[in-house]
TORDO-603141 format. One record per residue (C-alpha): x, y, z; residue number from 1. Coordinates in steps of 0.1 Angstrom, whole numbers, plus 5000, padded with zeros to 4 digits. Each point is the difference from the previous one (the first is absolute). Layout:
<rs>
<r <X, Y, Z>, NUM>
...
</rs>
This chain:
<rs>
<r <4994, 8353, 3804>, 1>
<r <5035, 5011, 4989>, 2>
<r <5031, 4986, 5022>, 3>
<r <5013, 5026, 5020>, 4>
<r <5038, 5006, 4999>, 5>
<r <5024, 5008, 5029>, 6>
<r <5013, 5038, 4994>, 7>
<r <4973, 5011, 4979>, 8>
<r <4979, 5030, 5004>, 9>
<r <4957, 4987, 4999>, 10>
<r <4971, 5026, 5000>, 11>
<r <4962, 4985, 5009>, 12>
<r <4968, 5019, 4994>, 13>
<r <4973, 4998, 5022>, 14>
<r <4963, 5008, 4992>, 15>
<r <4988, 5038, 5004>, 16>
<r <4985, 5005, 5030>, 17>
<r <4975, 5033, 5009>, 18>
<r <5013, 5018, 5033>, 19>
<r <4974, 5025, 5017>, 20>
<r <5015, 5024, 5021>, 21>
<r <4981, 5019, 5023>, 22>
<r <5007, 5032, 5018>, 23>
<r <4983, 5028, 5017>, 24>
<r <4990, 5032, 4983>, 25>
<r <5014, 5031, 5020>, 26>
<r <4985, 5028, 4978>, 27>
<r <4978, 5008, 4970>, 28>
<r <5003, 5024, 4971>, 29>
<r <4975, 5023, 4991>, 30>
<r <5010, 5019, 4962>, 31>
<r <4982, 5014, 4972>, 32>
<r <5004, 4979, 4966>, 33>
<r <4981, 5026, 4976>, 34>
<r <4998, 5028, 4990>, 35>
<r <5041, 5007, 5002>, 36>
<r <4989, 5038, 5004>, 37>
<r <4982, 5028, 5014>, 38>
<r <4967, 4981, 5012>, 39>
<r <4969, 5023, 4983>, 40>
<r <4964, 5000, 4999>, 41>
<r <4986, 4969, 4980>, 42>
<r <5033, 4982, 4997>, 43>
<r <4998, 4965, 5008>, 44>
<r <5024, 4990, 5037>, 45>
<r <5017, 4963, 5008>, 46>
<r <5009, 4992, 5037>, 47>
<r <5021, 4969, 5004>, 48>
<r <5011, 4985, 5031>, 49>
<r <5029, 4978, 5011>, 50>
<r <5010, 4982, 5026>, 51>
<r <5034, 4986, 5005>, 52>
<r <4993, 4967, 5015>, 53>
<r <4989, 4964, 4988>, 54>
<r <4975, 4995, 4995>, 55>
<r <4986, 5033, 4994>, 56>
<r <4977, 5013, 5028>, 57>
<r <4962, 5006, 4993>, 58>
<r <4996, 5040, 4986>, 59>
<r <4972, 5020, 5008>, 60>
<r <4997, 5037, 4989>, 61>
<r <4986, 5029, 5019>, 62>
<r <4991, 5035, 4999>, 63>
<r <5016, 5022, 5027>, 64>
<r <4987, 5033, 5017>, 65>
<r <5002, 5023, 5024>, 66>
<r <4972, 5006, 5025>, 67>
<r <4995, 5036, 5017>, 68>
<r <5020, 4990, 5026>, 69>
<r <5030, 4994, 4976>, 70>
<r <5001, 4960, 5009>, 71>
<r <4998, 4975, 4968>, 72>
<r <4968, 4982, 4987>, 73>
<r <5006, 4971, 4973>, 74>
<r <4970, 4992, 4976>, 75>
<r <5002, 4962, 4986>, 76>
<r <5002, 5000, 4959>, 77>
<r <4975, 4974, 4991>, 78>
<r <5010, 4982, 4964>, 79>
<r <5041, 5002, 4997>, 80>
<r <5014, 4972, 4983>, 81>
<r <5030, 5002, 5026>, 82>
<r <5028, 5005, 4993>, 83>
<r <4984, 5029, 4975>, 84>
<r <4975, 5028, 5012>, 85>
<r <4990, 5019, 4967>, 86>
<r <4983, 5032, 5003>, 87>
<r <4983, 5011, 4969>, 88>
<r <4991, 5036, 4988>, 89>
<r <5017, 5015, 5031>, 90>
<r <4986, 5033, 5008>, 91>
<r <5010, 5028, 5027>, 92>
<r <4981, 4985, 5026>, 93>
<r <5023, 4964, 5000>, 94>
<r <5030, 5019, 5008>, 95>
<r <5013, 4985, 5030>, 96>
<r <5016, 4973, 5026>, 97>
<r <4997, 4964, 4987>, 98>
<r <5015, 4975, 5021>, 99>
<r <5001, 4962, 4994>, 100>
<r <5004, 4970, 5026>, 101>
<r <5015, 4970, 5001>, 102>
<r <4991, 4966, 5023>, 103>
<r <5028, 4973, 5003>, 104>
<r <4985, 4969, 5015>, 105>
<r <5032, 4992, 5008>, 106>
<r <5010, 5029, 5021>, 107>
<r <4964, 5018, 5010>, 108>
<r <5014, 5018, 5029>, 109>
<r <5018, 5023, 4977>, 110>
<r <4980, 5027, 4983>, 111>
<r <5010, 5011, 4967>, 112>
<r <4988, 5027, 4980>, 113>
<r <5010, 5031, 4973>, 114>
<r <4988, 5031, 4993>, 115>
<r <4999, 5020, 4964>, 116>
<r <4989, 5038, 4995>, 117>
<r <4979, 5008, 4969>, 118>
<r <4997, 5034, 4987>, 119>
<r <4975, 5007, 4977>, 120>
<r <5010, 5031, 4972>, 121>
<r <4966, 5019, 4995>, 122>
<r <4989, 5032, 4978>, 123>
<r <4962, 5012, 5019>, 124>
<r <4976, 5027, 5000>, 125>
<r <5010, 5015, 4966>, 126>
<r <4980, 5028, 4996>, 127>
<r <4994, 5038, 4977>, 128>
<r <4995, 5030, 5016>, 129>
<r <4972, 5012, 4983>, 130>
<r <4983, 4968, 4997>, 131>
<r <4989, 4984, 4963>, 132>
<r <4982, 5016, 4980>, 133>
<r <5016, 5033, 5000>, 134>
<r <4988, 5031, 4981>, 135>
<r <5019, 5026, 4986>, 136>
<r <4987, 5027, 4975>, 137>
<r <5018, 5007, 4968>, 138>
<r <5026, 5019, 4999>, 139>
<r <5005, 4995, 5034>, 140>
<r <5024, 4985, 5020>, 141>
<r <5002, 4969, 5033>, 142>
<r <5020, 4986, 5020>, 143>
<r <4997, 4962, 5014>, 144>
<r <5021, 4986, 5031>, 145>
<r <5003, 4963, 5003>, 146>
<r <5005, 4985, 5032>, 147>
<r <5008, 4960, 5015>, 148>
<r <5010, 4977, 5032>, 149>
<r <5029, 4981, 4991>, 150>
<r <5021, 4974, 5019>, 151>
<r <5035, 5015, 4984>, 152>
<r <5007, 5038, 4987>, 153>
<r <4976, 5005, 4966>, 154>
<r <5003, 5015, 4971>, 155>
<r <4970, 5017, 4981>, 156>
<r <4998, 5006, 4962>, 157>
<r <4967, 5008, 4975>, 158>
<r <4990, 4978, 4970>, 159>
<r <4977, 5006, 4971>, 160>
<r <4994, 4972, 4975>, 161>
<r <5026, 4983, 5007>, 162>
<r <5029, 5023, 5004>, 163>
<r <5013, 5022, 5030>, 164>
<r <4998, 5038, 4997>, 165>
<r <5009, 5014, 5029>, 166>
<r <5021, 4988, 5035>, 167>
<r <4992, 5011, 5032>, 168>
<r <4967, 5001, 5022>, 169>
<r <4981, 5028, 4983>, 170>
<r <4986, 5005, 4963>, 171>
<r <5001, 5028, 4990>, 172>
<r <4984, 5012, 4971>, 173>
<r <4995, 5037, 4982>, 174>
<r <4981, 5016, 4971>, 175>
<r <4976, 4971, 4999>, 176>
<r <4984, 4989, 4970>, 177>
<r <4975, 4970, 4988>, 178>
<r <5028, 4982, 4990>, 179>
<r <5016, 4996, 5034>, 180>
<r <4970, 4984, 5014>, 181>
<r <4994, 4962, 5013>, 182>
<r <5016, 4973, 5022>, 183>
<r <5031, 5010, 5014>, 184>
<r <5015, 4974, 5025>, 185>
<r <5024, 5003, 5036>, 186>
<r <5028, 4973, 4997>, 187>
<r <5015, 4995, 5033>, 188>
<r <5035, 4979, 5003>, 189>
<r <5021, 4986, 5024>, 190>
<r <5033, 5000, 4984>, 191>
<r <5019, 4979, 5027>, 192>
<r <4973, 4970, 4993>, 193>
<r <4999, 4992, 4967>, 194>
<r <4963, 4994, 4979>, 195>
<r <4984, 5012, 5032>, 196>
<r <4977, 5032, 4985>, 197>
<r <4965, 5013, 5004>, 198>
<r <4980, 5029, 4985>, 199>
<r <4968, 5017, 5001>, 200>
<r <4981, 5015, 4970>, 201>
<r <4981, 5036, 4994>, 202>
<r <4979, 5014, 4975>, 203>
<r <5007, 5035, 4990>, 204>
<r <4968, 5018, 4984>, 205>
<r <5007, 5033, 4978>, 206>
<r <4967, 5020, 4997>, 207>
<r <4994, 5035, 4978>, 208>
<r <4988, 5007, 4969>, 209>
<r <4998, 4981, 4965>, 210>
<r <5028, 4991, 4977>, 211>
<r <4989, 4996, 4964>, 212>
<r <5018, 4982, 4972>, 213>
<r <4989, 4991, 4966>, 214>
<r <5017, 4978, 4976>, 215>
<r <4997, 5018, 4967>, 216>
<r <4999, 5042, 5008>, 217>
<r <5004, 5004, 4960>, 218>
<r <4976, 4977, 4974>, 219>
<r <4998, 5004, 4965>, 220>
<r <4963, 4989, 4990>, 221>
<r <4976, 5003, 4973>, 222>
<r <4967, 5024, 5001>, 223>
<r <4969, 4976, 5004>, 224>
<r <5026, 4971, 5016>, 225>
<r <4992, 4984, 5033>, 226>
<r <5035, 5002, 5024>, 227>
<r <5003, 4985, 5033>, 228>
<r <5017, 5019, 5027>, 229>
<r <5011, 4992, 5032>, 230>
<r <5006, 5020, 5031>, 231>
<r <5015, 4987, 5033>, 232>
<r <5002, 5019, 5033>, 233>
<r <5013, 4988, 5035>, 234>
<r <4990, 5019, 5036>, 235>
<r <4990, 4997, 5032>, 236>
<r <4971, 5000, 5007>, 237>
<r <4995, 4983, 4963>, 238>
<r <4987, 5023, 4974>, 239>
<r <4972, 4999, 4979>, 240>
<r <5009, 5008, 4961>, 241>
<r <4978, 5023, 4975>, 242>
<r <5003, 5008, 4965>, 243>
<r <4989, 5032, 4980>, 244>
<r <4993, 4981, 4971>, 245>
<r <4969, 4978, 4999>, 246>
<r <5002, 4966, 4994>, 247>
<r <5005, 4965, 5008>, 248>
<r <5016, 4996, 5035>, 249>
<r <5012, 4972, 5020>, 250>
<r <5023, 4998, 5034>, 251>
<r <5020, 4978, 5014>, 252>
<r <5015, 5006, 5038>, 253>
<r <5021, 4979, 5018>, 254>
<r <5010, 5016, 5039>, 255>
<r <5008, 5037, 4990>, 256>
<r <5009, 4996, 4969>, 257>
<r <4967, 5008, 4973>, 258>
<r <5004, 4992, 4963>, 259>
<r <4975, 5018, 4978>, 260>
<r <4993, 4991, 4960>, 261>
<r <4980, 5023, 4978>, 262>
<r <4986, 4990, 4967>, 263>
<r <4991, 5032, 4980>, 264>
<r <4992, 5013, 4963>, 265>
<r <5025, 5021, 4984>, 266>
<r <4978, 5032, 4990>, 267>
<r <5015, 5038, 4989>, 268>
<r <4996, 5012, 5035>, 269>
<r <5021, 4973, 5013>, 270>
<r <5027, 5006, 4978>, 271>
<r <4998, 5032, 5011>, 272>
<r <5003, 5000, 5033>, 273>
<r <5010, 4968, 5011>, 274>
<r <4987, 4979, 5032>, 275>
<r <5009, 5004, 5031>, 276>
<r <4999, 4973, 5027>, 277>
<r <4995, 5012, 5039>, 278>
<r <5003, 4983, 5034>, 279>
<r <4985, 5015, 5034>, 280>
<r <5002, 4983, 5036>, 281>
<r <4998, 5022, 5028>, 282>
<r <5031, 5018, 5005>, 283>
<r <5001, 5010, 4962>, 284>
<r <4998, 4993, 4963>, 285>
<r <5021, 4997, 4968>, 286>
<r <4999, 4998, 4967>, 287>
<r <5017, 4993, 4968>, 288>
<r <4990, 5008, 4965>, 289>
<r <5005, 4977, 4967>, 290>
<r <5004, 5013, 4969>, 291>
<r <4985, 4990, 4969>, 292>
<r <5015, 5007, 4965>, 293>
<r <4983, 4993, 4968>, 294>
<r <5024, 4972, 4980>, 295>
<r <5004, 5008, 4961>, 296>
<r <4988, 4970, 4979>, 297>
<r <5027, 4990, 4973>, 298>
<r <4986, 4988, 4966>, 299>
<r <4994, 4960, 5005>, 300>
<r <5024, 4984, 4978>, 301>
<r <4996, 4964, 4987>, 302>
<r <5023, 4974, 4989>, 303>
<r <5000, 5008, 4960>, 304>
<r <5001, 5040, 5006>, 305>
<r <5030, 4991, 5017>, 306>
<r <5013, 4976, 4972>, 307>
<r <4989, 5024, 4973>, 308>
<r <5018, 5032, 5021>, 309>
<r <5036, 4975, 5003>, 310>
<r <4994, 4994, 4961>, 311>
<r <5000, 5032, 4990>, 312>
<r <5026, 5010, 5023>, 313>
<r <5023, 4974, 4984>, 314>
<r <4994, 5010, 4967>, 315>
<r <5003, 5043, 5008>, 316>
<r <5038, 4982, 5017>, 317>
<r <5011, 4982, 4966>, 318>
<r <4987, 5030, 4981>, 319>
<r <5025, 5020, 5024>, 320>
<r <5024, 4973, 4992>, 321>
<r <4995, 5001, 4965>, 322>
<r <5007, 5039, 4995>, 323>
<r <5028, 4998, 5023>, 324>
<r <5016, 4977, 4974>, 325>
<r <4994, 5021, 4974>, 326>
<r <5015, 5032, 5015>, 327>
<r <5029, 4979, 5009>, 328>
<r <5006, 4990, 4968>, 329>
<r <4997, 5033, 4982>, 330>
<r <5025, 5016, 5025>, 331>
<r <5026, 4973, 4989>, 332>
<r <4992, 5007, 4962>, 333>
<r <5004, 5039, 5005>, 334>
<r <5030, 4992, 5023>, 335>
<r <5018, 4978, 4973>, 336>
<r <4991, 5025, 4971>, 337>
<r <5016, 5023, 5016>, 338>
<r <5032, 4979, 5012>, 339>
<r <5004, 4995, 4961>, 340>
<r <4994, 5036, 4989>, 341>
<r <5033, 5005, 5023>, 342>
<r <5020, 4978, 4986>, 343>
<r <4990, 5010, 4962>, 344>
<r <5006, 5035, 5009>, 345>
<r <5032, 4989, 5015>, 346>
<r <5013, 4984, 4973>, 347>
<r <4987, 5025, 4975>, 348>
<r <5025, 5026, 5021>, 349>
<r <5029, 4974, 4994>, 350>
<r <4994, 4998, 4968>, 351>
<r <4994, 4965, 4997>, 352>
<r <4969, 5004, 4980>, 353>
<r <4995, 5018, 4969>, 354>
<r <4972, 5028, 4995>, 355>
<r <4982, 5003, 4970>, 356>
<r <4991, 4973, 4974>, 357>
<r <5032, 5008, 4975>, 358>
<r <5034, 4984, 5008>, 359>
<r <5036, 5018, 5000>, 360>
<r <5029, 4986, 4980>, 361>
<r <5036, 5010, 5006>, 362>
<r <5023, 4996, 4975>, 363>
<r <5027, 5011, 5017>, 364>
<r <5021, 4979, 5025>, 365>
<r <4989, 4993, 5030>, 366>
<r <5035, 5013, 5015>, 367>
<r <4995, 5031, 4984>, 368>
<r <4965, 5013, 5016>, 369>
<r <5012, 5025, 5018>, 370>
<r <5019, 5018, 4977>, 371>
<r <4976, 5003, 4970>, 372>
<r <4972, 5018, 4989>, 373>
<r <4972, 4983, 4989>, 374>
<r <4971, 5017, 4978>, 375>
<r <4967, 4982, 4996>, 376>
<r <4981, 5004, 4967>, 377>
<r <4962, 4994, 5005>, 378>
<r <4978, 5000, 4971>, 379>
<r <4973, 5033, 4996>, 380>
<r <4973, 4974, 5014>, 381>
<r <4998, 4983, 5030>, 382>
<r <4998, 4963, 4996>, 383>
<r <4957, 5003, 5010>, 384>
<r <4993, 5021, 4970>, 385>
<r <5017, 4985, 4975>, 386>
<r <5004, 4962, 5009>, 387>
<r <5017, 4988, 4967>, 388>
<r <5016, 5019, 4977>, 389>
<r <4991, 4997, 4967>, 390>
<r <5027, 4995, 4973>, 391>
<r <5004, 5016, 4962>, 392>
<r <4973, 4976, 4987>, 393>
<r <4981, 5000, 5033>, 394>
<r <5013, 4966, 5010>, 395>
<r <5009, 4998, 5035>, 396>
<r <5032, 5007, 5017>, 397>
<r <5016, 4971, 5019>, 398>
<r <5006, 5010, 5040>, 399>
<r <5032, 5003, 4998>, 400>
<r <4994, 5034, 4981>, 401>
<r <4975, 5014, 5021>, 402>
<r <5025, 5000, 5030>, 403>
<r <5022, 5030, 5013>, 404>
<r <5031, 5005, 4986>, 405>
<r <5033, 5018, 5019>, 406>
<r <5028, 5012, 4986>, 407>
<r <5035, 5004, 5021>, 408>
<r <5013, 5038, 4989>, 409>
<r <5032, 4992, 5017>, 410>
<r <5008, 4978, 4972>, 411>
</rs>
């Protein structure tokens, strides 16, 4: 042990030690853990109960209700697992008074106890005026009203397939055709309690006569070719389908809906006329014609017709080619012949180029050109005829001789 010292400040610890305190309970607590909103059919609802003294009392739950003379009746709650009560898949009928109660040994003379209120949102008796199935002729035109019980103000709105077409209580629907039957549905909705819906489905039936559709109104064929054809009519009640044509001919019908395929020989007196395909129930018939025309057969061409056709067309192009060449190259010839005819003929004019095949020889100045008079001697015979000129013993004359001679008679 360490020597204590006068003046100083010492601190001890002691071992921990577990103090109970007990104390009466004076009241219990009675709230709703789940859900945290508007309570609705098929939720899931937690009670808990607490007491405020320790140790806790012993919980019991109960049921409270009113008799015909207005004075309270409790109904035990077998299997809580206090402090919890859980009431699954609540339902209109568990809305209500719950109360739990607590027992402290410690105090029994004192009797405590709480109360909760559980309201139960509901959407009931949903229903059509007319009833499913309804009937309504085509063309014609009905009206549905949709009706329900609901624990809050309701809203109303009618789906089909999925997707609202129309708010309100009533459907309402005009110039009926085939189309607009089937399932239509009532959606009923309590806006102020979320998820909480309900909805009640009708069939609406459209009767009258046939409708008749076929795929192909217009089919080239062959004389002597088998075609199929198919016809498909919808009505209620369902029609039966007939052909004018005979044949092969199957159906197929699924509800009101009849699907008719007619295997048939292409003759004249088809082509002709055509085939017509009729449907009958008892409030009327249709029909619809097809028409047959007779296809034009091409000449079959194979793979070396082909090749031989794109030969021959290759070689009629080069021979094109070839003769376009030519023509080009002609037009330049003319084109240049005649750029150097101008420019002969231009310098002829100038007098650059000397005409004839005997030359001129001044023998005057050059100075003096203007001024003088030049006279040309030419011999009797032009210079084709005679050639050379023969001398006194026929020897021949140089060149010099043979050419022109001028004399200046200014001088």
């Amino acid at each position: 042990a360490l020597p204590i010292l006068p003046g100083a400040d010492h601190m001890m610890e002691s071992e921990f030690v577990n103090i109970t305190v007990i104390y009466l309970s004076e009241k219990l607590s009675l709230v709703m853990n789940s859900p945290p909103q508007e309570v609705k059919e098929g939720d899931t609802v937690t009670l808990m109960c607490i007491g405020d003294g320790s140790p806790a009392p012993e919980i019991t739950f109960h049921r409270v209700w009113l008799s015909k003379d207005g004075e309270e009746d409790e109904d035990d709650i077998p299997d809580t697992t206090p402090p919890y009560l859980v009431l699954e898949d609540v339902q209109k009928a568990d809305s209500g008074r719950y109360r739990c109660r607590g027992f402290d040994v410690n105090n029994p003379e004192v009797e405590l106890k709480d109360d909760i209120d559980i309201s139960v949102n509901y959407i009931e008796h949903v229903q059509t005026s007319p009833e499913s199935p309804v009937e309504v002729m085509l063309g014609g035109d009905v009206v549905i009203e949709c009706s329900a019980s609901a624990s809050m103000p309701a809203e109303f709105s009618w789906k089909r397939k999925g997707k609202v077409i129309m708010l309100g209580r009533e459907l309402s629907l005009n110039n009926v055709t085939y189309e607009m039957g089937g399932r239509y549905g009532c959606v009923v909705t309590v806006p102020d309690v979320p998820h909480l819906t309900s909805s009640k489905g009708i069939n609406i039936t459209v009767k009258g006569k046939p409708e008749v559709e076929v795929k192909q109104w217009h089919l080239q064929v062959q004389e002597n070719e088998m075609v199929n054809l198919t016809c498909e009519a919808f009505g209620h009640p369902s029609p039966v389908i007939t052909w004018d044509a005979d044949g092969v001919v199957t159906h197929n019908q699924e509800r009101h809906r009849v699907c008719s395929h007619l295997t048939v020989l292409v003759t004249p007196e088809l082509l002709r006329s055509g085939v017509t395909c009729n449907a009958t129930n008892s409030l009327g018939s249709s029909d619809q014609s097809i028409r047959l025309e007779a296809r034009i057969l091409l000449p079959v061409t194979t793979a070396a017709t082909v090749t031989q056709t794109v030969e021959t067309i290759r070689k009629e192009m080069k021979k094109a080619d070839s003769k376009g060449v030519i023509i080009v190259v002609i037009i330049i010839c003319i084109l240049l012949l005649a750029i150097l005819g101008a420019v002969l003929y231009f310098l002829y004019k100038k007098g650059k180029i000397a005409c004839g095949r005997s030359g001129k020889q001044n023998i005057t100045n050059p100075d003096d050109q203007k001024d003088n008079i030049v006279v040309e001697m030419k011999a009797d015979k032009l210079p084709e005829e005679t050639e050379l000129l023969q001398g006194p013993n026929g020897e021949k004359r140089p060149s010099s001789d043979q050419e022109e001679r001028y004399i200046d008679l200014k001088n």
